[in-house]
C-alpha positions as a Python dict, from the first residue, in 0.01 Angstrom:
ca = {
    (1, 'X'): (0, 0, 0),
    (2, 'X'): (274, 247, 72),
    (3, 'X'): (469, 159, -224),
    (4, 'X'): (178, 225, -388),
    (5, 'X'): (114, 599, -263),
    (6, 'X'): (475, 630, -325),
    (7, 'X'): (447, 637, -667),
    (8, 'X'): (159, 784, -739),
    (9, 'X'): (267, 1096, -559),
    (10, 'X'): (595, 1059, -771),
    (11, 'X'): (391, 1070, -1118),
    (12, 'X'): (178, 1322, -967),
    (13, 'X'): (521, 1559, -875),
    (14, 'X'): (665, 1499, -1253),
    (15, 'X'): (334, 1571, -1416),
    (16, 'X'): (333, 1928, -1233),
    (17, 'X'): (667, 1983, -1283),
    (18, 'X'): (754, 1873, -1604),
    (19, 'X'): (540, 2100, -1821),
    (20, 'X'): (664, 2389, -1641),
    (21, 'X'): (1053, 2321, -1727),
    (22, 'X'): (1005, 2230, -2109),
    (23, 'X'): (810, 2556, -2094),
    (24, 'X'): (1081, 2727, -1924),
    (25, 'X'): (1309, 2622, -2171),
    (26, 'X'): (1093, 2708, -2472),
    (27, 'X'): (1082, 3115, -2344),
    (28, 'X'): (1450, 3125, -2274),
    (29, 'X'): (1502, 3045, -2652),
    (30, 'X'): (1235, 3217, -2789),
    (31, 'X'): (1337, 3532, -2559),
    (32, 'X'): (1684, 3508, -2719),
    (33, 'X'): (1574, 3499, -3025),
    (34, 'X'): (1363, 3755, -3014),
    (35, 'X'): (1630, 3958, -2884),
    (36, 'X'): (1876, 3898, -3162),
    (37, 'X'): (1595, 4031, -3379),
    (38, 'X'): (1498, 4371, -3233),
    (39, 'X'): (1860, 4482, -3188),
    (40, 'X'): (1903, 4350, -3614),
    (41, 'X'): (1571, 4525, -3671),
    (42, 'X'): (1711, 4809, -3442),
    (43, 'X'): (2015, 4851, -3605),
    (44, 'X'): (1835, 4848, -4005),
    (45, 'X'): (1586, 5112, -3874),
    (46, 'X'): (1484, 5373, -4091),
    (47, 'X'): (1703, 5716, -4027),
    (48, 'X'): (1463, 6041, -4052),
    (49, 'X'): (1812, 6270, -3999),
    (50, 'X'): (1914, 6173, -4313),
    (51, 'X'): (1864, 6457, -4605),
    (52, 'X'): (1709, 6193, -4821),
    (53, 'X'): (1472, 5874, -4690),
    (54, 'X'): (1637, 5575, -4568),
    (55, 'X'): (1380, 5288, -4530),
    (56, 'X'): (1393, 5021, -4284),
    (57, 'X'): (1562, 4725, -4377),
    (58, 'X'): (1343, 4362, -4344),
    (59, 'X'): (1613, 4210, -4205),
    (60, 'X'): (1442, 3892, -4217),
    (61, 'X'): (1522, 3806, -4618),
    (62, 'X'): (1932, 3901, -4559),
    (63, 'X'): (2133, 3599, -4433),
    (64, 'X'): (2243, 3684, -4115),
    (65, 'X'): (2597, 3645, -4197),
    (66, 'X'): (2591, 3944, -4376),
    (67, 'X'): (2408, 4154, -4074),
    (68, 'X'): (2685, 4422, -3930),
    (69, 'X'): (2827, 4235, -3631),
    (70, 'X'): (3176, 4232, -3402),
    (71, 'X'): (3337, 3940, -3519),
    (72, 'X'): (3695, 3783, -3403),
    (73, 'X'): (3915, 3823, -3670),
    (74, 'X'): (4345, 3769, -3669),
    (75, 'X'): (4485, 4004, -3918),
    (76, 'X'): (4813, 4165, -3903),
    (77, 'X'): (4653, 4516, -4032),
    (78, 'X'): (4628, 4752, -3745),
    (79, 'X'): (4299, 4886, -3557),
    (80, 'X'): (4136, 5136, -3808),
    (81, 'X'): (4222, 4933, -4096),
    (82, 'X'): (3958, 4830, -4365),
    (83, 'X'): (3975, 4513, -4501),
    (84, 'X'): (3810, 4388, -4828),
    (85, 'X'): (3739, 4007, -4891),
    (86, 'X'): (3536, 4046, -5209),
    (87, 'X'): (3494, 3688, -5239),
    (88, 'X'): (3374, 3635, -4968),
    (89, 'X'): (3119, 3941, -4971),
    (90, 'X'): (3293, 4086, -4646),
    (91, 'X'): (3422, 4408, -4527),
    (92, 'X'): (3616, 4414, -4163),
    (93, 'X'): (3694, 4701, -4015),
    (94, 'X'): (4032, 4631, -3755),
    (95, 'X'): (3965, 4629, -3387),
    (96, 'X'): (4177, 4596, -3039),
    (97, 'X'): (4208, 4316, -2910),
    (98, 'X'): (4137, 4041, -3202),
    (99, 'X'): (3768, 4175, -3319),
    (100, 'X'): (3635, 4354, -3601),
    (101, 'X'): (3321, 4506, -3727),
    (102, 'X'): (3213, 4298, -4024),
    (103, 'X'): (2976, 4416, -4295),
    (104, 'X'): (2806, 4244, -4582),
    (105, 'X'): (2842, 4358, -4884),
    (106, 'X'): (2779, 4342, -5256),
    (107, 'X'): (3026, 4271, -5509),
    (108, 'X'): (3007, 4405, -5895),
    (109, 'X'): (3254, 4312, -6152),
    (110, 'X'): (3480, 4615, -6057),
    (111, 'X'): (3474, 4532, -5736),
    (112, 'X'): (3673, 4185, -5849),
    (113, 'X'): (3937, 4371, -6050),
    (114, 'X'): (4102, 4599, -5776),
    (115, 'X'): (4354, 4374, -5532),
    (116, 'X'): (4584, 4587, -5299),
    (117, 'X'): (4634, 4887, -5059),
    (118, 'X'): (4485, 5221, -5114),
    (119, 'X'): (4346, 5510, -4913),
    (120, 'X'): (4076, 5698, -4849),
    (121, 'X'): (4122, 5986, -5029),
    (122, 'X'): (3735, 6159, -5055),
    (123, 'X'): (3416, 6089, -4853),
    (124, 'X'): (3091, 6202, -5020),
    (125, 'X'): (2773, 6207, -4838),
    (126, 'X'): (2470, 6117, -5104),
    (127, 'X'): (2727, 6155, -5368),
    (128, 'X'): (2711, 6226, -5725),
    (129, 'X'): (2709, 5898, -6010),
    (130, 'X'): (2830, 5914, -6312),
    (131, 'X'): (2821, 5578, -6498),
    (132, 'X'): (3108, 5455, -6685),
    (133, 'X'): (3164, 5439, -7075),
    (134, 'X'): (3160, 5079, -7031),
    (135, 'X'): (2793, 5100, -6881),
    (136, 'X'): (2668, 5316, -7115),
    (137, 'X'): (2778, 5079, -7407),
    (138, 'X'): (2641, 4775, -7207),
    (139, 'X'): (2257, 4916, -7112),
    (140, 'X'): (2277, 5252, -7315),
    (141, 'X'): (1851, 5215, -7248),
    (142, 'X'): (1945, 5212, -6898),
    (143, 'X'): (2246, 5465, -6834),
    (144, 'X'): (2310, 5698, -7130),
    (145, 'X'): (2006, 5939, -7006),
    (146, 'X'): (2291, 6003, -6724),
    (147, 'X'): (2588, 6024, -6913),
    (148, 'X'): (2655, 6371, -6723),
    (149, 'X'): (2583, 6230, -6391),
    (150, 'X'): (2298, 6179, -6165),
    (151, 'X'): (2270, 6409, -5825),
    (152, 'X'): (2262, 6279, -5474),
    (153, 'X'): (1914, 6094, -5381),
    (154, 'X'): (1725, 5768, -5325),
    (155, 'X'): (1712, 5668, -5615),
    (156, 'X'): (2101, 5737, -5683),
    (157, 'X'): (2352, 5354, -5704),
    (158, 'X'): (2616, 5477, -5484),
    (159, 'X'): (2365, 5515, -5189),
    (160, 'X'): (2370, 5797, -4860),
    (161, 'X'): (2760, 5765, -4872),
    (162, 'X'): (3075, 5650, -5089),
    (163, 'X'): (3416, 5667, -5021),
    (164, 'X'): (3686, 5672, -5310),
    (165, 'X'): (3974, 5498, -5268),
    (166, 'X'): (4312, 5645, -5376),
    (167, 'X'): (4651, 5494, -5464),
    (168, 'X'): (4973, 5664, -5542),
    (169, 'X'): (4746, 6009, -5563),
    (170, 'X'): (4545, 5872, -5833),
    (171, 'X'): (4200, 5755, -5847),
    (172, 'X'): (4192, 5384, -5820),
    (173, 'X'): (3762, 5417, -5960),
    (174, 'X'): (3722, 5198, -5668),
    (175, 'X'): (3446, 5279, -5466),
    (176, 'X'): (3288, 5170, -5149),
    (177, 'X'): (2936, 5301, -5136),
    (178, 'X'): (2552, 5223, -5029),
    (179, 'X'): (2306, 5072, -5208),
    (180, 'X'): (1905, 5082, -5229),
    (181, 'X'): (1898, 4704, -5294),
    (182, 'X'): (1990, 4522, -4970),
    (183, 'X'): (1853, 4175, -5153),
    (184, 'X'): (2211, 4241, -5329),
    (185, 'X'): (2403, 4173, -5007),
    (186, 'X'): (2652, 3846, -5018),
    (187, 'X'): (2590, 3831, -5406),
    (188, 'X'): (2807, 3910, -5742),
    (189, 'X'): (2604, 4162, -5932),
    (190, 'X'): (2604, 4354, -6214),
    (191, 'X'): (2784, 4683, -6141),
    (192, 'X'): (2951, 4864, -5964),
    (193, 'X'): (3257, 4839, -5686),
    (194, 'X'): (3128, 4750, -5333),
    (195, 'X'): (2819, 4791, -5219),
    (196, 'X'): (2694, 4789, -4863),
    (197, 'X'): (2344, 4885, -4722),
    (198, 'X'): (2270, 5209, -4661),
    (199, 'X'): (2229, 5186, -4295),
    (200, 'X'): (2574, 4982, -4326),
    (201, 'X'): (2789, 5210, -4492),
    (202, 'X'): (2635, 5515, -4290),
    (203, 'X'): (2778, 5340, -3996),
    (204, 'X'): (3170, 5274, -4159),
    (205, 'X'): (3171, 5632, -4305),
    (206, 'X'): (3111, 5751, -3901),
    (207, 'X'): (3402, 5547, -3803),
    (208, 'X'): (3663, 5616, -4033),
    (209, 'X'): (3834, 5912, -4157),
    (210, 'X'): (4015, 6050, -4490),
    (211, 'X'): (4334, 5856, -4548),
    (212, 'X'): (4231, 5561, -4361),
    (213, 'X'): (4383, 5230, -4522),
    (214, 'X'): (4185, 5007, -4762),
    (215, 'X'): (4326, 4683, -4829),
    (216, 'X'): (4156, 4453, -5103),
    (217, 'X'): (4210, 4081, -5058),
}
């Protein structure tokens, strides 16, 4: 009889307590998850200080690989340093201590035929385009309405900011810049240099200053 009472009390204890620790476990995931989202949807929000609109990012269709995040990274470039791995579809920006800052990014066929060190000689906030003679003879539907360059503006392909990279004094025509089409992210397109989301390449152009070091892998 008391072996009996026993263990009934003891399926009585684990059906009280069981539900509540699988449901324990269930928020603590969910809460982390949820947490990794709002500071990604935080961080892709849309910026009304900007002189043209920025929209918020849907974070949700970009791989989060290619979400701005502090990364370790060994690299014999000192802090400040930008480094380009355009196969990959990275951009690190040197840390202390072993980290970086690493940024998704697009990659165009220009972006593919610059390898090297160069420096930051101009920064351009929502900067003027003017598309190459090359473009123009590829999609002359598409670009030779701006042979003489397009202004600043949303609907502009370098994006709220670009920064021109500068070797020996002389204009490499490689760019980093911003983009309107964040479904690019961690892909080879069409044109351009390297492309980074808008709220993306806002950030780097805070951080670094003219003359900072660019190397290309």
């Amino acid at each position: 009889m008391l072996a009996h009472l026993q263990k009934a009390a003891r399926t009585l204890f684990l059906a009280v307590t069981l539900p509540i620790t699988v449901a324990g476990c269930v928020t603590t995931d969910a809460a982390g998850l949820d947490q990794r989202q709002t500071a990604g949807t935080a961080r892709y929000a849309a910026i009304p200080s900007e002189k043209f609109r920025v929209d918020a990012i849907d974070v949700s269709v970009v791989d989060p690989r290619f979400l701005r995040q502090v990364v370790d990274y060994r690299t014999t470039e000192p802090p400040g340093t930008i480094v380009v791995d355009p196969h990959n579809r990275f951009l690190y920006l040197v840390e202390k201590g072993g980290k970086a800052i690493r940024y998704g990014v697009g990659v165009g066929r220009a972006g593919l035929e610059f390898t090297g060190t160069a420096n930051i000689q101009l920064k351009r906030e929502w900067p003027h385009w003017t598309p190459t003679e090359a473009m123009i003879a590829r999609e002359p539907k598409r670009y030779a309405r701006w042979a003489r360059g397009m202004d600043g503006g949303e609907s502009n392909p370098l994006g709220a900011r670009a920064l021109y990279l500068f070797r020996g004094g002389q204009d490499t025509r490689y760019r980093i810049h911003g983009t309107t089409e964040p479904e690019s992210i961690g892909k080879a397109v069409s044109s351009g240099c390297i492309r980074m989301m808008n709220q993306d390449v806002i950030d780097l152009y805070g951080r670094v200053p003219l003359h900072t070091k660019v190397v290309v892998l």
